[in-house]
KEZAPA-474323 format. One record per atom (N, C-alpha, C): atom name; residue in three letters; x, y, z; residue number from 0. Coordinates in nm, 3 decimals. Example, Ala and Ser with C-alpha at 12.3 -4.5 7.8 and 13.67 -1.06 7.14 Angstrom:
% KEZAPA-474323
+----+-----+---------+---------+---------+-----+
:  a :   r :      c1 :      c2 :      c3 :   k :
+----+-----+---------+---------+---------+-----+
:  N : ALA :   1.319 :  -0.569 :   0.780 :   0 :
: CA : ALA :   1.230 :  -0.450 :   0.780 :   0 :
:  C : ALA :   1.320 :  -0.330 :   0.780 :   0 :
:  N : SER :   1.285 :  -0.225 :   0.708 :   1 :
: CA : SER :   1.367 :  -0.106 :   0.714 :   1 :
:  C : SER :   1.290 :   0.003 :   0.787 :   1 :
+----+-----+---------+---------+---------+-----+
***
This chain:
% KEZAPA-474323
+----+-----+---------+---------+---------+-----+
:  a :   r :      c1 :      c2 :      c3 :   k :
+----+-----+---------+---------+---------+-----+
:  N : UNK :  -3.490 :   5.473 :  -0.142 :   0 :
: CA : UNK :  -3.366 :   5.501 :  -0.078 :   0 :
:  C : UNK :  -3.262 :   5.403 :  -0.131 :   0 :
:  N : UNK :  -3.196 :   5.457 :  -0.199 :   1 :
: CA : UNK :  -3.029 :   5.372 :  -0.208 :   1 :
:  C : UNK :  -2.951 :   5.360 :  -0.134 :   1 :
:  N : UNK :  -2.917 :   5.255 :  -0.100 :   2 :
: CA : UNK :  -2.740 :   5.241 :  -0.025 :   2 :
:  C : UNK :  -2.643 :   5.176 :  -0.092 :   2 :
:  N : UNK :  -2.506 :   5.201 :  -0.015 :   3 :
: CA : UNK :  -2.420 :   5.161 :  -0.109 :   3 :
:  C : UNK :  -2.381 :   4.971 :  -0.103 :   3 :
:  N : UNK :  -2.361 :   4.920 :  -0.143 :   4 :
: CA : UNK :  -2.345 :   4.794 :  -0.110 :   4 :
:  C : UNK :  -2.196 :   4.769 :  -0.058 :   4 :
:  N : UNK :  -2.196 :   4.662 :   0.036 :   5 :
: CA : UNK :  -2.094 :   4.658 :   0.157 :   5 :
:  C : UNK :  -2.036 :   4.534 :   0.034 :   5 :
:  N : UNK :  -2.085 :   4.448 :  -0.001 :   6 :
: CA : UNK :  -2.059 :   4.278 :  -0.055 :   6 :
:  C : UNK :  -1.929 :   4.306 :  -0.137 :   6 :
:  N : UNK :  -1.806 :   4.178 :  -0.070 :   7 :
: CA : UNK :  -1.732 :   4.184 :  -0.164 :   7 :
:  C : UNK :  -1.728 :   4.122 :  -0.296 :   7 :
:  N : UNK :  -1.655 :   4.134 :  -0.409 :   8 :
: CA : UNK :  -1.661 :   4.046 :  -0.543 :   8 :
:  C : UNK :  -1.544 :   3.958 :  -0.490 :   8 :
:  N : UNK :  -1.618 :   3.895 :  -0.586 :   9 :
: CA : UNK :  -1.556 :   3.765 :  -0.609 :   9 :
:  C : UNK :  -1.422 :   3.718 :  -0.601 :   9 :
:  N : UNK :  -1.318 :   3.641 :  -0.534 :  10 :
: CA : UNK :  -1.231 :   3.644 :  -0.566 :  10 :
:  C : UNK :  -1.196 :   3.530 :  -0.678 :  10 :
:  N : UNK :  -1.087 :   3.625 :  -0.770 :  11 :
: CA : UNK :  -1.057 :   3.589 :  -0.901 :  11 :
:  C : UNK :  -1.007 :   3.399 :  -0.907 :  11 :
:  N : UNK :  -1.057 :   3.353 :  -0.926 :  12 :
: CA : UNK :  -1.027 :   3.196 :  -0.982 :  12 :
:  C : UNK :  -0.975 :   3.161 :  -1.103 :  12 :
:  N : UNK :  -0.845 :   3.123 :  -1.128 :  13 :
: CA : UNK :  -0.779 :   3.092 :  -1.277 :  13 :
:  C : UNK :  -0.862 :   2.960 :  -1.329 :  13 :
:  N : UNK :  -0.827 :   2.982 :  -1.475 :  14 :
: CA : UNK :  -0.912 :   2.870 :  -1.526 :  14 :
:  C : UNK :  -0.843 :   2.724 :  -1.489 :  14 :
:  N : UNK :  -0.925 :   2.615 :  -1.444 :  15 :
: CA : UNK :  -0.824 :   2.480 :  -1.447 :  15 :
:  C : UNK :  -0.804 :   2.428 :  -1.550 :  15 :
:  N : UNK :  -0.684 :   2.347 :  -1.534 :  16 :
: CA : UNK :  -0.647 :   2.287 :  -1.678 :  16 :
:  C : UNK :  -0.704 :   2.143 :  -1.649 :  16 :
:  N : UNK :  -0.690 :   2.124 :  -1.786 :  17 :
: CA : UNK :  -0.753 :   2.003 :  -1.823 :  17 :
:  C : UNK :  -0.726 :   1.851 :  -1.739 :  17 :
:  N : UNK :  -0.646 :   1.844 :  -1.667 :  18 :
: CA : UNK :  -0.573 :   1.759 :  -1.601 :  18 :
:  C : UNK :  -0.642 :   1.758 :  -1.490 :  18 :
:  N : UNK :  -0.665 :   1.901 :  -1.389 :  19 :
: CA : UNK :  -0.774 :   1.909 :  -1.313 :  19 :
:  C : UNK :  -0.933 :   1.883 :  -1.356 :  19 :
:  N : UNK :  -0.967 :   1.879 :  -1.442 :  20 :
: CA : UNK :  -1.097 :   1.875 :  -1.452 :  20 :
:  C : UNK :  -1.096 :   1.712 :  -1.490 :  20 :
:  N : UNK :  -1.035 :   1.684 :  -1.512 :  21 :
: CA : UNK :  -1.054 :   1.521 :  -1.563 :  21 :
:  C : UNK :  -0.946 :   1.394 :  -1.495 :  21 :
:  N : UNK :  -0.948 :   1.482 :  -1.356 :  22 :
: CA : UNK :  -0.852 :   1.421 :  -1.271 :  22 :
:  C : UNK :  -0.889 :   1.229 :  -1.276 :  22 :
:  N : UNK :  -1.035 :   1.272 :  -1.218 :  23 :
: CA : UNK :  -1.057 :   1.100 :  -1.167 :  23 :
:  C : UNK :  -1.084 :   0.990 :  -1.285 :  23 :
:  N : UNK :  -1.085 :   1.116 :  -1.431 :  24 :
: CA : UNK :  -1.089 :   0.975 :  -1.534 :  24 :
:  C : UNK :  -0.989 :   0.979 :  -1.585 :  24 :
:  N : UNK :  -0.915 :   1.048 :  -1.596 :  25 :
: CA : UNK :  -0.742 :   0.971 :  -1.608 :  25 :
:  C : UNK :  -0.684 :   0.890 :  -1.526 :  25 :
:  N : UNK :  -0.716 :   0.935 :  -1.400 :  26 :
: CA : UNK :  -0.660 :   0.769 :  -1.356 :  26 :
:  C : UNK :  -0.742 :   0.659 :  -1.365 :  26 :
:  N : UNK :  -0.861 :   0.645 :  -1.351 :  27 :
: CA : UNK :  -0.925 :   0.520 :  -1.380 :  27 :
:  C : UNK :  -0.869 :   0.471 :  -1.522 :  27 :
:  N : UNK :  -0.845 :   0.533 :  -1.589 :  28 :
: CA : UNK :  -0.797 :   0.491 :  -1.740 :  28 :
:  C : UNK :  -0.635 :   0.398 :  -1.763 :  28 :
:  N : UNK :  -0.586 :   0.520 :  -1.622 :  29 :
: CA : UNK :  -0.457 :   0.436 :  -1.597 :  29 :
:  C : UNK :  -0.464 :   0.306 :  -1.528 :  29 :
:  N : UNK :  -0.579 :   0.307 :  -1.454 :  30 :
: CA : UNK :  -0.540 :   0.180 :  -1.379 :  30 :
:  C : UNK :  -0.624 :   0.069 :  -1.469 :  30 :
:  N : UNK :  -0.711 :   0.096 :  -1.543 :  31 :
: CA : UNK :  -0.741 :   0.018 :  -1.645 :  31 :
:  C : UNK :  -0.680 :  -0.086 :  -1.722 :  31 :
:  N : UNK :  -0.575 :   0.027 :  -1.755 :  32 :
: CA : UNK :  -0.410 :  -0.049 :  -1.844 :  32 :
:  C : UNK :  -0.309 :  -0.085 :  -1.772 :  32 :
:  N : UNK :  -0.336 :  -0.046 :  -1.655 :  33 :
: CA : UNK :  -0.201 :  -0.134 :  -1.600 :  33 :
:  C : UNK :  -0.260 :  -0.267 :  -1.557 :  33 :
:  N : UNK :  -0.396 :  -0.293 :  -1.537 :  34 :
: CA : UNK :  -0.494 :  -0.445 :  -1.445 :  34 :
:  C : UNK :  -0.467 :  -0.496 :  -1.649 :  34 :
:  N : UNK :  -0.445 :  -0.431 :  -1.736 :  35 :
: CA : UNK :  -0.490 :  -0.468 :  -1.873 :  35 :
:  C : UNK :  -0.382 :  -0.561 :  -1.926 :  35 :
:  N : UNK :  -0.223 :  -0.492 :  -1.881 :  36 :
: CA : UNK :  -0.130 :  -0.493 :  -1.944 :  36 :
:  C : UNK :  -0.051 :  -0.645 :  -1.827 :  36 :
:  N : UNK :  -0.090 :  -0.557 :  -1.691 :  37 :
: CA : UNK :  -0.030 :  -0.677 :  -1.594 :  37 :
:  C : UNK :  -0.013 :  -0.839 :  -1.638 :  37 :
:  N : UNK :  -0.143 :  -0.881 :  -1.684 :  38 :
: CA : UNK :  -0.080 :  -1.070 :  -1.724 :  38 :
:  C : UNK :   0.031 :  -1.057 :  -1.809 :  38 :
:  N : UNK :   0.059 :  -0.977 :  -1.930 :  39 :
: CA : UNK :   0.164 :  -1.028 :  -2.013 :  39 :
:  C : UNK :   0.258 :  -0.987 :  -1.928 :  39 :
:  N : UNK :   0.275 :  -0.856 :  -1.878 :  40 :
: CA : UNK :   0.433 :  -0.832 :  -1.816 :  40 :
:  C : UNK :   0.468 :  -0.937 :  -1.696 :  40 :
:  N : UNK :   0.338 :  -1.008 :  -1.631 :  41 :
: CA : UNK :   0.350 :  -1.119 :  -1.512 :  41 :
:  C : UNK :   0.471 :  -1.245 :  -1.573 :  41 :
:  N : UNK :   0.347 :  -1.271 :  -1.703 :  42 :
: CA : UNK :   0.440 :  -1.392 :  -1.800 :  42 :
:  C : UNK :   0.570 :  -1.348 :  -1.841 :  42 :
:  N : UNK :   0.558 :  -1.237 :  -1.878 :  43 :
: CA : UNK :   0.728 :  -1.232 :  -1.971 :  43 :
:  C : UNK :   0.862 :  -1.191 :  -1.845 :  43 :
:  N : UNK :   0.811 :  -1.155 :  -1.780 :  44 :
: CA : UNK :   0.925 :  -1.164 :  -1.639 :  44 :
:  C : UNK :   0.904 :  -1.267 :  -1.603 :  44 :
:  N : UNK :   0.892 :  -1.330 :  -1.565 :  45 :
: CA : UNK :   0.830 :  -1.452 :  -1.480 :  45 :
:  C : UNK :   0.802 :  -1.458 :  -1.308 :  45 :
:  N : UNK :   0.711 :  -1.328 :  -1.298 :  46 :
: CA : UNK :   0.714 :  -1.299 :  -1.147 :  46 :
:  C : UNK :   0.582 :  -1.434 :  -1.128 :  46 :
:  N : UNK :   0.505 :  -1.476 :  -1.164 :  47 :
: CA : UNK :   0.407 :  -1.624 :  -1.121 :  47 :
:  C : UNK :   0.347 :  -1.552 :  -1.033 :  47 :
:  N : UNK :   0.263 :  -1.416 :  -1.021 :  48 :
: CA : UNK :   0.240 :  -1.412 :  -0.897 :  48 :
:  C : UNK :   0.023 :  -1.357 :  -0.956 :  48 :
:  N : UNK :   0.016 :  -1.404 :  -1.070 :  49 :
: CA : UNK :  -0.120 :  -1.356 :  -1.154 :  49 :
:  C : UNK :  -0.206 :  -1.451 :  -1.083 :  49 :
:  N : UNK :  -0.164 :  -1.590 :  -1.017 :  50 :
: CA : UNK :  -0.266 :  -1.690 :  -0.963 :  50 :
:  C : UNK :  -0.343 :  -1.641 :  -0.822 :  50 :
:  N : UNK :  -0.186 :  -1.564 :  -0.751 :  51 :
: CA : UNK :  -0.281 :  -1.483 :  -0.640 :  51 :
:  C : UNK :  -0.367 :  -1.425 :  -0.628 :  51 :
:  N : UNK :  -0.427 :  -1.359 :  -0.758 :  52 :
: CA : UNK :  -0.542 :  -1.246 :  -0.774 :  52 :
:  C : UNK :  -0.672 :  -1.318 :  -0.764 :  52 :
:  N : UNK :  -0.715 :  -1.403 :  -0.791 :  53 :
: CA : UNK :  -0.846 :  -1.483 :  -0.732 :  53 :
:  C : UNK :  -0.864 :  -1.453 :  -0.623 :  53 :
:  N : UNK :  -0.788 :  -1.513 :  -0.482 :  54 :
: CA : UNK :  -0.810 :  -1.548 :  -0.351 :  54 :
:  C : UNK :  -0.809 :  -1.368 :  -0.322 :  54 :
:  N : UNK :  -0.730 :  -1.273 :  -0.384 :  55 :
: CA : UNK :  -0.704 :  -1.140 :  -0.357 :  55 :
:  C : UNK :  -0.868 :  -1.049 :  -0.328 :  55 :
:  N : UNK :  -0.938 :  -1.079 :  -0.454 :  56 :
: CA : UNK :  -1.026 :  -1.062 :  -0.490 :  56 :
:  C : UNK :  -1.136 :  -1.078 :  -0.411 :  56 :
:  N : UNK :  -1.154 :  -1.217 :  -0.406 :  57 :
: CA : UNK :  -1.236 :  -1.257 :  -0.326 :  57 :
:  C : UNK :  -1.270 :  -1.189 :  -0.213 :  57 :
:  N : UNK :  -1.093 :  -1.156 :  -0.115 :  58 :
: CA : UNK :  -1.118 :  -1.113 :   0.015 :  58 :
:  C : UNK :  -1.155 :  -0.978 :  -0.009 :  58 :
:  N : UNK :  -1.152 :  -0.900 :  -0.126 :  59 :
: CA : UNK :  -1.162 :  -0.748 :  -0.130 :  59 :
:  C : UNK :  -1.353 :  -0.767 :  -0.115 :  59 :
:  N : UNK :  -1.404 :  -0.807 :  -0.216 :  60 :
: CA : UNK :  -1.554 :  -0.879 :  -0.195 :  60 :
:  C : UNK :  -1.580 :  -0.900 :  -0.076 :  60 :
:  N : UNK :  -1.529 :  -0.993 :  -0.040 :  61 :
: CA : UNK :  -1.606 :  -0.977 :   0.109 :  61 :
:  C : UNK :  -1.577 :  -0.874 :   0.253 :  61 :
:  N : UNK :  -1.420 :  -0.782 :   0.205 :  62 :
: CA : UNK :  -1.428 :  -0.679 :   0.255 :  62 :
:  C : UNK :  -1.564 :  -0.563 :   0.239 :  62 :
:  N : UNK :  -1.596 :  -0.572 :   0.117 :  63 :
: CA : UNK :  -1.638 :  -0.476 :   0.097 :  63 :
:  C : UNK :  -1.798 :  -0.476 :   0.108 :  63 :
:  N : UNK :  -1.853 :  -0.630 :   0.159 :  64 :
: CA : UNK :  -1.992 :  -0.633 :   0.202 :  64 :
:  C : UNK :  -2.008 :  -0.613 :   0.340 :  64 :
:  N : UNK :  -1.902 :  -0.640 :   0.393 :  65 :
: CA : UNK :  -1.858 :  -0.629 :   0.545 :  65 :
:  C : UNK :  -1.845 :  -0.443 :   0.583 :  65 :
:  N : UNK :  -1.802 :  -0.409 :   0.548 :  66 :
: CA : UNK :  -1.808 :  -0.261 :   0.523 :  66 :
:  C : UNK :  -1.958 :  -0.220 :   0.554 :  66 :
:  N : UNK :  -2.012 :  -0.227 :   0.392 :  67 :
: CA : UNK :  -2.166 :  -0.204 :   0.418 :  67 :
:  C : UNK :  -2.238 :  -0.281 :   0.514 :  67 :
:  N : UNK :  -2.242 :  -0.420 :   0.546 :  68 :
: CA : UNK :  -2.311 :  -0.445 :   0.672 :  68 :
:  C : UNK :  -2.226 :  -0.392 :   0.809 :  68 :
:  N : UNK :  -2.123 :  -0.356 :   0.838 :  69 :
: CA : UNK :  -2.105 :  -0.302 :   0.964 :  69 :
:  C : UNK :  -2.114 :  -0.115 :   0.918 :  69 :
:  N : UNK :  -2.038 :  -0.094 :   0.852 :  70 :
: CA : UNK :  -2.008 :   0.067 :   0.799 :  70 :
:  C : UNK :  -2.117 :   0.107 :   0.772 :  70 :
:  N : UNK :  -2.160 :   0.106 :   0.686 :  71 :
: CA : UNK :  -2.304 :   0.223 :   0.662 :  71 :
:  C : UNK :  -2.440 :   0.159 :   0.676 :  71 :
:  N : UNK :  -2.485 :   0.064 :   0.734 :  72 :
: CA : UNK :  -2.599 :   0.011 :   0.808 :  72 :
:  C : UNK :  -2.553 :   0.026 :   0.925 :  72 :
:  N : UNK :  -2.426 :  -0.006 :   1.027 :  73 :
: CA : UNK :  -2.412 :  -0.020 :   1.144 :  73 :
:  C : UNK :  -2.503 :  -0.112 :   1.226 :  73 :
:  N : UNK :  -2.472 :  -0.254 :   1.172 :  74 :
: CA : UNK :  -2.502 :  -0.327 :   1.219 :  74 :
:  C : UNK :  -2.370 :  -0.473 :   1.211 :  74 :
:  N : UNK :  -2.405 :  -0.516 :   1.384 :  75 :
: CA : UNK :  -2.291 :  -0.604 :   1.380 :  75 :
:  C : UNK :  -2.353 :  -0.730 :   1.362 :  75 :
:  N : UNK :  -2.343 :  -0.818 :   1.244 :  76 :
: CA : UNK :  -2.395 :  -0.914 :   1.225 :  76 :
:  C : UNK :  -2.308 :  -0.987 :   1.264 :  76 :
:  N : UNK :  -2.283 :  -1.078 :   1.303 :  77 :
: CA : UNK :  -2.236 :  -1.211 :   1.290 :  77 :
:  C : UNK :  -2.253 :  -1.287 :   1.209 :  77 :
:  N : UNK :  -2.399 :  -1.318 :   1.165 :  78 :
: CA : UNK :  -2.460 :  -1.434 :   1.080 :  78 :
:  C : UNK :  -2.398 :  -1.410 :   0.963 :  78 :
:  N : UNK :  -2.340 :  -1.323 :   0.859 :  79 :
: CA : UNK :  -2.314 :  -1.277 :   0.805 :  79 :
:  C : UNK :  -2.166 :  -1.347 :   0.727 :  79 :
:  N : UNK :  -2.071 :  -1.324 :   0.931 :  80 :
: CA : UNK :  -1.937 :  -1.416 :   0.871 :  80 :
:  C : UNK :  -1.954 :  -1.567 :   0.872 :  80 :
:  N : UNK :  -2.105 :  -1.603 :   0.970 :  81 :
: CA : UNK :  -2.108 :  -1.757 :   0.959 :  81 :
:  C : UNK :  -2.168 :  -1.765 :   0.768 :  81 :
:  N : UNK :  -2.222 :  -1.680 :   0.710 :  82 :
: CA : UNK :  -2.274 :  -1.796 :   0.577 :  82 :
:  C : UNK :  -2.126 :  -1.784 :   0.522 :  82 :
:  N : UNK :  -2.043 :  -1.701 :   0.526 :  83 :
: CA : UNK :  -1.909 :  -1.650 :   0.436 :  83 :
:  C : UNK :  -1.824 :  -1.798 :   0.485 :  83 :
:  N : UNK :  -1.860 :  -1.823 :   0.621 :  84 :
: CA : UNK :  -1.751 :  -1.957 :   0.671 :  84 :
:  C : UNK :  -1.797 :  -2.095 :   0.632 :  84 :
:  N : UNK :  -1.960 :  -2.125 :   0.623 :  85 :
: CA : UNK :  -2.070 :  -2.240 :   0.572 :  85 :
:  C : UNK :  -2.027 :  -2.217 :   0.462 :  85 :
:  N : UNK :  -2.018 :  -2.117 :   0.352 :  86 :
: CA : UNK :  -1.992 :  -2.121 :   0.160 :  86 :
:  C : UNK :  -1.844 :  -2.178 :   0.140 :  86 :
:  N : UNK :  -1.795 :  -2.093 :   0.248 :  87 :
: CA : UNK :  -1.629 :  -2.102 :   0.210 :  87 :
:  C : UNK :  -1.577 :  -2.298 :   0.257 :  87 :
:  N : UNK :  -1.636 :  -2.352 :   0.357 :  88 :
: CA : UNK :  -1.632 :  -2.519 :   0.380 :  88 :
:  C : UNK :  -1.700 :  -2.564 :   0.276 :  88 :
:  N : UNK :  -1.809 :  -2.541 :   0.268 :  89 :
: CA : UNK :  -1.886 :  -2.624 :   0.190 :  89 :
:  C : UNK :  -1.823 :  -2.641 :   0.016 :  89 :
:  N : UNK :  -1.775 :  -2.481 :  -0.037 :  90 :
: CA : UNK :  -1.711 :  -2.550 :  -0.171 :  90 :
:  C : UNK :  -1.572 :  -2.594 :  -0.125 :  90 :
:  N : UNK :  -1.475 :  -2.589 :  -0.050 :  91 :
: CA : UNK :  -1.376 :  -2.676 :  -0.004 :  91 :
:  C : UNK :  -1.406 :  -2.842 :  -0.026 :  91 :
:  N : UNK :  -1.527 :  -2.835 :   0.062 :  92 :
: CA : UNK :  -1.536 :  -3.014 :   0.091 :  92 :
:  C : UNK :  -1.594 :  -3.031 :  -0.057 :  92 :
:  N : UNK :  -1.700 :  -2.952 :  -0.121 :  93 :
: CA : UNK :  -1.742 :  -3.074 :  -0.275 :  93 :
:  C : UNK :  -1.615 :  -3.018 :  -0.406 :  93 :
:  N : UNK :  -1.513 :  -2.925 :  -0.367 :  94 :
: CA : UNK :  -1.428 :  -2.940 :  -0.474 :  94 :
:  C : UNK :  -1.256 :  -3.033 :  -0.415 :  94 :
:  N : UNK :  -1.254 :  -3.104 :  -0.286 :  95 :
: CA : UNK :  -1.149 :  -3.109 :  -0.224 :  95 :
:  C : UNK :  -1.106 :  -3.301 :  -0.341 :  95 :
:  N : UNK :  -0.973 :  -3.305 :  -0.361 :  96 :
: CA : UNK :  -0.986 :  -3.443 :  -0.475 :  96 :
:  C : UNK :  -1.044 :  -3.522 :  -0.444 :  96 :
:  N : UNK :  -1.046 :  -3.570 :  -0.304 :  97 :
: CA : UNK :  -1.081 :  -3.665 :  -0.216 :  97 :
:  C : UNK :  -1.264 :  -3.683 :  -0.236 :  97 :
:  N : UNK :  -1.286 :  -3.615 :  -0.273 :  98 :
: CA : UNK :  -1.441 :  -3.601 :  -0.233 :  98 :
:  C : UNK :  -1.496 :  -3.694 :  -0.337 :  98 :
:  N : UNK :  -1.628 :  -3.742 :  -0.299 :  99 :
: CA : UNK :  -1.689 :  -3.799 :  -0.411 :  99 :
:  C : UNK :  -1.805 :  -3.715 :  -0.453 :  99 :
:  N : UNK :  -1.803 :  -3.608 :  -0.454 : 100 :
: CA : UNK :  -1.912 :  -3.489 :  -0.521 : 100 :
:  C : UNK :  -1.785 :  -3.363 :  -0.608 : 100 :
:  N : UNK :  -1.686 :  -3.443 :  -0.647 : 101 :
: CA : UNK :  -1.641 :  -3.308 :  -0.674 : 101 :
:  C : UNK :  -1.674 :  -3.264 :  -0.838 : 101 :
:  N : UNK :  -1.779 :  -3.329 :  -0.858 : 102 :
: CA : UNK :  -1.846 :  -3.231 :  -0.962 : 102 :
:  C : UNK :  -1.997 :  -3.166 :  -0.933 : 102 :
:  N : UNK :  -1.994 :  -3.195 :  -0.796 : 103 :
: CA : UNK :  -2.116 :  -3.082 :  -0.752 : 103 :
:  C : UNK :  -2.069 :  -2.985 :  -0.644 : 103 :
:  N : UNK :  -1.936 :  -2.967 :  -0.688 : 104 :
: CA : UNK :  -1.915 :  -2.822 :  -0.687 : 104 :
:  C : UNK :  -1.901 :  -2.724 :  -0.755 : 104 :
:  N : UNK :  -1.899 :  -2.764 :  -0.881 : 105 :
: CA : UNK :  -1.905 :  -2.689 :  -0.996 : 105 :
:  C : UNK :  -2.035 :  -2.685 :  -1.051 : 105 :
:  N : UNK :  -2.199 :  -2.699 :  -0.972 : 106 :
: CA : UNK :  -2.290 :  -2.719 :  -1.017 : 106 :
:  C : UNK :  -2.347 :  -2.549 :  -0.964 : 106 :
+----+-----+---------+---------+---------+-----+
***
């Protein structure tokens, strides 16, 4: 026994262009060259602002372990921000001028 089939086709999809299909590696490429290009254009304007990116950094890092220990483990550690606060004193005090270990902070 045959029947007729109810199913509709497909609706028609244009082809994407190239821009769509390679959305997320063109921009990574862009932001590549602009993190690439940023020190000289920092220096030749003289915006001084390239020293901030260390401390910037850092906090994105420890945003982003903080994330995974609260965000996708879901767990609220504490202990977690105490070693971040013990690392963060401890190279303070052996790199601070005053210190008499301040070459065992660079050890």
């Amino acid at each position: 026994m045959s029947a007729a089939s109810t199913s509709l086709p497909a609706p028609y999809r244009p082809e994407e262009s190239w821009g769509h299909k390679h959305r997320e590696s063109l921009l990574l490429a862009i932001a590549i060259a602009v993190f690439a290009i940023y020190p000289f254009v920092d220096s030749w304007l003289g915006f001084g602002r390239l020293g901030s990116w260390g401390p910037m950094l850092i906090y994105v890092i420890l945003a982003m372990g903080l994330n995974v220990v609260v965000g996708y483990a879901g767990l609220l550690d504490l202990g977690y921000a105490a070693f971040f606060a013990i690392g963060a004193y401890t190279m303070g005090f052996l790199t601070s001028p005053t210190s008499y270990f301040i070459k065992a902070g660079w050890v």
